[in-house]
C-alpha positions in Angstrom: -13.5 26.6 52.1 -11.0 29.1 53.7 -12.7 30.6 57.0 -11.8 34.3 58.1 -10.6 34.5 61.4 -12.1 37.0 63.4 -9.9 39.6 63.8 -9.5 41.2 67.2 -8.3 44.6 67.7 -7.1 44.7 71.6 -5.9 47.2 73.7 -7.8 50.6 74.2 -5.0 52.6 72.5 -5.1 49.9 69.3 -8.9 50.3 69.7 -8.9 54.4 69.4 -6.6 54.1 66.3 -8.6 52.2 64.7 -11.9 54.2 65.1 -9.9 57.1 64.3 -8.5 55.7 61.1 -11.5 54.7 59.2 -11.0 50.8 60.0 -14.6 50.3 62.0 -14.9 47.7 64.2 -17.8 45.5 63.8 -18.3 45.4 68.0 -16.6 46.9 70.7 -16.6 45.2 74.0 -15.6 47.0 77.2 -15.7 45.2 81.0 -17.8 45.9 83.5 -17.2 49.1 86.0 -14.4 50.3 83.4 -14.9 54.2 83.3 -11.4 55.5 84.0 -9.0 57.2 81.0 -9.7 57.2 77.7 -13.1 54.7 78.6 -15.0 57.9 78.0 -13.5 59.3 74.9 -13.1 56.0 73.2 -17.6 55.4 74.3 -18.1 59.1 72.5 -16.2 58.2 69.3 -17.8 54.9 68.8 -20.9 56.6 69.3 -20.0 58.9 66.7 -18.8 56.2 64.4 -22.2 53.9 65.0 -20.0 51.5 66.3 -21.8 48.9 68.7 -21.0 49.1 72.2 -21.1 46.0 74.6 -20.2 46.2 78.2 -19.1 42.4 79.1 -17.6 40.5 82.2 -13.4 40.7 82.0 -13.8 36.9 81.6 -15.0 37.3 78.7 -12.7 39.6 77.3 -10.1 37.2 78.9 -11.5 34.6 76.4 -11.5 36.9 73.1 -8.0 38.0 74.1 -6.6 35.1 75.7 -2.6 36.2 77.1 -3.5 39.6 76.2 -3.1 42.4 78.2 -6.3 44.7 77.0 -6.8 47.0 79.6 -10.8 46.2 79.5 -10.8 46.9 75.5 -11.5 44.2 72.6 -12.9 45.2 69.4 -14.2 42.6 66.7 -14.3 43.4 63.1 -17.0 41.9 60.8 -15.6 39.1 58.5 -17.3 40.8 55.4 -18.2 44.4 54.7 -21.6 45.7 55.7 -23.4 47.2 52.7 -25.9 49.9 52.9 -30.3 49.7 52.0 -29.3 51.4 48.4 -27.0 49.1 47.2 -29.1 46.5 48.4 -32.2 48.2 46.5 -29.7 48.2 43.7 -29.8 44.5 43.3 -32.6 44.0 42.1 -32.7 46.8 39.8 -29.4 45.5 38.2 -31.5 42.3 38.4 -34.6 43.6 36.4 -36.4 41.6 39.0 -38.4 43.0 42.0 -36.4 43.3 45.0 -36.5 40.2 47.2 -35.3 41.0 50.9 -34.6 39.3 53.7 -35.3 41.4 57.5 -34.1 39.7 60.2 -35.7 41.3 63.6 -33.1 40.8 66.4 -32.0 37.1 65.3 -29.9 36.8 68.0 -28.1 33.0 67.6 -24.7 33.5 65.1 -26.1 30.1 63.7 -29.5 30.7 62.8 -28.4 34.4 61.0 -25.7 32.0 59.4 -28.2 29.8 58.1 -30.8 32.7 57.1 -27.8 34.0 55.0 -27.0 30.6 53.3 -30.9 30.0 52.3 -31.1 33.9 51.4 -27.9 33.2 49.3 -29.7 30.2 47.3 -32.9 31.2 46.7 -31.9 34.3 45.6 -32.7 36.9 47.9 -31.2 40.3 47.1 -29.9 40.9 50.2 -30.3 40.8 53.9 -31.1 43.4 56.8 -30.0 42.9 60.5 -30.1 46.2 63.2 -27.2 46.8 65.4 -28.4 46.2 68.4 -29.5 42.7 70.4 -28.4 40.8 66.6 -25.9 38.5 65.7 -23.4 39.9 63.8 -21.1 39.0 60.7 -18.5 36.7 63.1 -16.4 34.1 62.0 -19.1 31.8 63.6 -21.8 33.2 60.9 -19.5 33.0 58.2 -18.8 29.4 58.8 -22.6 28.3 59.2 -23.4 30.2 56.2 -20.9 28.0 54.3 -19.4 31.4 52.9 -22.6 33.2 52.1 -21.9 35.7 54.4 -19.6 37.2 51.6 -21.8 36.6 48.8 -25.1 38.2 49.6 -25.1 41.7 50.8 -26.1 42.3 54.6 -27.0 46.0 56.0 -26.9 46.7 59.5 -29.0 49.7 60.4 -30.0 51.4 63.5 -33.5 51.1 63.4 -35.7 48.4 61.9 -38.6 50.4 62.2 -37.2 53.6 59.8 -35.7 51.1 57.8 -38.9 49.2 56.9 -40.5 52.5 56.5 -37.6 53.2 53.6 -38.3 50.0 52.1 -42.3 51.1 52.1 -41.5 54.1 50.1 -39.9 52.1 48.1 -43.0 50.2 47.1 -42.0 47.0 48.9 -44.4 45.1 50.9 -43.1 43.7 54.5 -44.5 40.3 55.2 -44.0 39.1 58.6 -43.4 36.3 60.2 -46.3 35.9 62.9 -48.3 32.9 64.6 -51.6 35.3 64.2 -50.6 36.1 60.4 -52.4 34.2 56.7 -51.3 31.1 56.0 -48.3 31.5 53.6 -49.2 29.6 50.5 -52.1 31.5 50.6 -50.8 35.0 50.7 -49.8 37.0 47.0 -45.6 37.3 47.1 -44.7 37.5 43.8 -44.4 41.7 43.9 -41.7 43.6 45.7 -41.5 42.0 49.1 -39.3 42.0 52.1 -40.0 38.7 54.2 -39.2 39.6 58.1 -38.4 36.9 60.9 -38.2 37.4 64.6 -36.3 36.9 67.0 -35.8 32.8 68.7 -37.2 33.6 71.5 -40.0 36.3 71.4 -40.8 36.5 67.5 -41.5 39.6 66.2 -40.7 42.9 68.3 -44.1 44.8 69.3 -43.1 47.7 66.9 -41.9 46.0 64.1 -44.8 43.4 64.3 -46.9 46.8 63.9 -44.7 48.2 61.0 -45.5 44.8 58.7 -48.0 45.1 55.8 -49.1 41.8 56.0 -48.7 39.0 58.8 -47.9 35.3 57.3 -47.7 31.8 59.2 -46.5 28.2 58.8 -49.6 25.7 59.7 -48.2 23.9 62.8 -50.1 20.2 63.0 -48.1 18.7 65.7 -47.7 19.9 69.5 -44.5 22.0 69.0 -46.3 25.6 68.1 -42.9 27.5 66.3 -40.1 26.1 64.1 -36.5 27.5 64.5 -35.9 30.8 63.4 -33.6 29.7 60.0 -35.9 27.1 59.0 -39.1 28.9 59.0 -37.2 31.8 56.6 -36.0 29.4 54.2 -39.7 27.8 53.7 -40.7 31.5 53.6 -38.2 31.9 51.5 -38.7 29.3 48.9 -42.4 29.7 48.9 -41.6 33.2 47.0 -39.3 31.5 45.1 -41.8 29.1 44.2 -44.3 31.6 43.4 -42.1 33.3 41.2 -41.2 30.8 39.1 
């Protein structure tokens, strides 16, 4: 399997040309206590073009850019295209089936949304929805854990996970999520439109996304360990609607 190098885009001038162009980054990073020149206009067009913004340590851009000279500027672009919540909706409609989607609430390891996508990819998901902001990605790094997945099943990346699970509500979907307090899983109707959602690796669910789900669902823990990883508890999730479908 051929994996994408991440491109870099480095250099604020290269980075303004790009945003200006049409060719959006997937991330911006920008080093600490940079706020001379062009810092400003180039933080007011990303913000225009919903590009994410990170402000890092110059080692790091050091590291992304190594014998670069890039003035306090890297940009990453995404190693497959983003899609958007209608063209994921238009999966399953192509499909005949009832949509099948995968939310993934601020999964913040590039392995574990790697993982989610290669599972997601398998059982058949329809697509997969990440927000911009405290998420992994699509890096090189997912690509390669999701064995290539990362180009075969459409990812959105939206704003808010909130307004987007309201859109998927109007929709008709139900939003399971994934929640220690929540109906044990095998127990729990998910044959209909549904849209499975799993926290974050730390912290689970975020307060107002938690509040957003339909229905709360859990995996029965019988040892001392009281959570599974993040990608492994999706793809039993996963597969149990699978299962139920078939």
């Amino acid at each position: 399997m051929d994996i994408p190098q991440q491109e870099m885009i480095v250099g604020r001038n290269a980075v303004m040309e790009a945003l200006r162009s049409g060719r959006i980054p997937d991330t911006i990073y920008i080093a600490e206590g940079e706020l001379h020149g062009s810092i400003g206009k180039l933080k007011a067009l990303a913000h225009e073009k919903g590009v994410v913004v990170k402000t890092v340590s110059r080692k790091k851009l050091d590291a992304l850019s190594p014998e670069v000279n890039h003035q306090g500027v890297v940009a990453s672009c995404a190693c497959a295209d983003y899609a958007t919540i209608e063209e994921l909706l238009e999966v399953s409609r192509q499909k005949g089936t009832a949509p099948f989607l995968i939310v993934a609430d601020e999964i913040a390891d590039p392995h574990n949304l790697g993982a989610i996508l290669r599972t997601a990819e398998a059982a058949g998901a329809d697509g997969v929805i990440i927000p911009k902001r405290r998420s992994a990605s699509l890096t090189a790094a997912v690509y390669k854990t999701s064995a290539g997945a990362a180009s075969m099943v459409k990812v959105a990346r939206v704003p808010n996970l909130a307004a987007c699970i309201r859109r998927l509500k109007e929709e008709g979907i139900w939003i399971y999520g994934a929640d220690m307090e929540g109906e044990r899983f095998d127990r729990v109707d998910l044959r209909g439109a549904a849209a499975i959602v799993i926290g974050s690796e730390g912290r689970g669910l975020s307060r107002i996304v938690r509040e957003s789900c339909d229905f709360l669902i859990t995996l029965p823990m019988k040892g001392q360990i009281n959570s599974l990883n993040a990608s492994v508890a999706a793809g039993i999730l996963m597969y149990e609607v699978v299962r139920q479908r078939l």
